[in-house]
N, C-alpha and C positions, 0 to 999 in steps of 0.2 A: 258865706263867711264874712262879705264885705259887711254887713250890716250888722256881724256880734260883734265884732271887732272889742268891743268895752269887756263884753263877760269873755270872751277868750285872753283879754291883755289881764284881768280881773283874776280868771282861773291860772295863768301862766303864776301870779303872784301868789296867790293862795297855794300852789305845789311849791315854790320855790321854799315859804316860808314853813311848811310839812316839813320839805328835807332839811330846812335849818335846825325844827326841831329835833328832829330826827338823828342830826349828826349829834348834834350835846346830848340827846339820851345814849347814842352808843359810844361817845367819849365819858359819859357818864360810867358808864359799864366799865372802862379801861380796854374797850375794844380796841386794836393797833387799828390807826388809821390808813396805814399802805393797804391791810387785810381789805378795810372798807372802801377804801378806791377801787384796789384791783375788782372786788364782786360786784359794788357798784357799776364797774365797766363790764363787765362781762354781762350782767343782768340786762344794762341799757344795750350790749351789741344783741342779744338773742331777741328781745321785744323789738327792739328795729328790724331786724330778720325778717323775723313774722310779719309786720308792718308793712315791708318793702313787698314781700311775699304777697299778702290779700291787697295790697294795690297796684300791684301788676296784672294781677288776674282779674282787678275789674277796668283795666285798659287806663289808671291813673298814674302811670310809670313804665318807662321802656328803658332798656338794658342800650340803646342808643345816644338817649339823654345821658346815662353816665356815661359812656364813652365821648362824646361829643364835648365837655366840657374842658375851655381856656385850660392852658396851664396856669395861667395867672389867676385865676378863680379857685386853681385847687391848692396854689402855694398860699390862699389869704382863708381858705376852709384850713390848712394845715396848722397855720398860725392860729389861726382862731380855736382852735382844739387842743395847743399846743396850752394857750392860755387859759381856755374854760379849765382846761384839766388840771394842769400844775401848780401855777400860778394861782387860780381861784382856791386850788387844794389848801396849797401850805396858808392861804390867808385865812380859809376859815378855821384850819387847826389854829392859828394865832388868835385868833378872836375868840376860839372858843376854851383860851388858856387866862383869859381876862376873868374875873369873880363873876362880873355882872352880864353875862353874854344877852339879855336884852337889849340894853344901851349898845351892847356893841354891836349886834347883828341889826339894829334900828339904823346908826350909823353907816352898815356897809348899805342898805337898801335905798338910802339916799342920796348915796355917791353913786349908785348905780341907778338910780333914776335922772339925776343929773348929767352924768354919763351917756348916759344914753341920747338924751335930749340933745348935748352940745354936739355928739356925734352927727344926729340925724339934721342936724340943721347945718352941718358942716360938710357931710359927704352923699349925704341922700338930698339935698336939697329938702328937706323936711320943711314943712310952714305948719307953724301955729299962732294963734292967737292969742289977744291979750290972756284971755281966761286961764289958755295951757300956762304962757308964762308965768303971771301970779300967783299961778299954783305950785309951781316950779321952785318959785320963791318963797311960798310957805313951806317945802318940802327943804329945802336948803335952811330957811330957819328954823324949824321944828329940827333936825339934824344939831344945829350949831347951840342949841338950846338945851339938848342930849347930853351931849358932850361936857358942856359946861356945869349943868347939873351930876353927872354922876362920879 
């Protein structure tokens, strides 16, 4: 895995930007959004199920591992769930109440690439190079460029 690292950070982006689609065609519809969270979740707990299921049976998970972990690892998985779910929720209903939800979802993908970045250099001791950075800084101008054009 250490060495796809690009196509799995690559494919991570490519499902992300499916579901972007995916939300504006079913706001497209006048689908209720609470409707599409809730199946949403329910969907993601069953296929994790399954998940957790065939990699315990091939000895890549034990029922000790979740028992054994920090409370303070599970108060910062709660927060963190608290956020993907909610918070991520109501921001892309707003995004996807904008006319132009290209420019807008272009927008959120590069506050969350940058995001991410000052994070991992911040709390994971993260290193990159000149090359990451500059690109970092083309992804923040290309963003500010967005914006200001539409």
């Amino acid at each position: 895995m250490e060495n796809n690292w690009f196509l799995y950070a690559s494919l991570a982006g490519l499902l992300i930007g499916i579901n972007t689609a995916m939300n504006n065609y079913f706001m497209n519809k006048n689908i209720n959004p609470y409707v599409m969270l809730i199946l949403k979740a329910l969907f993601f707990l069953f296929f994790t199920l399954i998940i957790t299921i065939i990699q315990s049976q091939n000895g890549n998970i034990t029922l000790k591992e979740c028992i054994e972990l920090e409370m303070n690892d599970v108060g910062l998985m709660f927060l963190g769930g608290l956020f993907t779910t909610l918070i991520m929720f109501y921001s892309f209903m707003a995004v996807f109440q904008v006319p132009n939800t290209a420019y807008s979802t272009s927008i959120k993908g590069s506050v969350a690439l940058i995001t991410g970045f000052i994070l991992s250099l911040i709390f994971l001791q993260g290193q990159f190079n000149l090359k990451a950075i500059l690109g970092l800084m083309l992804v923040f101008c290309g963003g500010y460029l967005i914006k200001n054009n539409s």
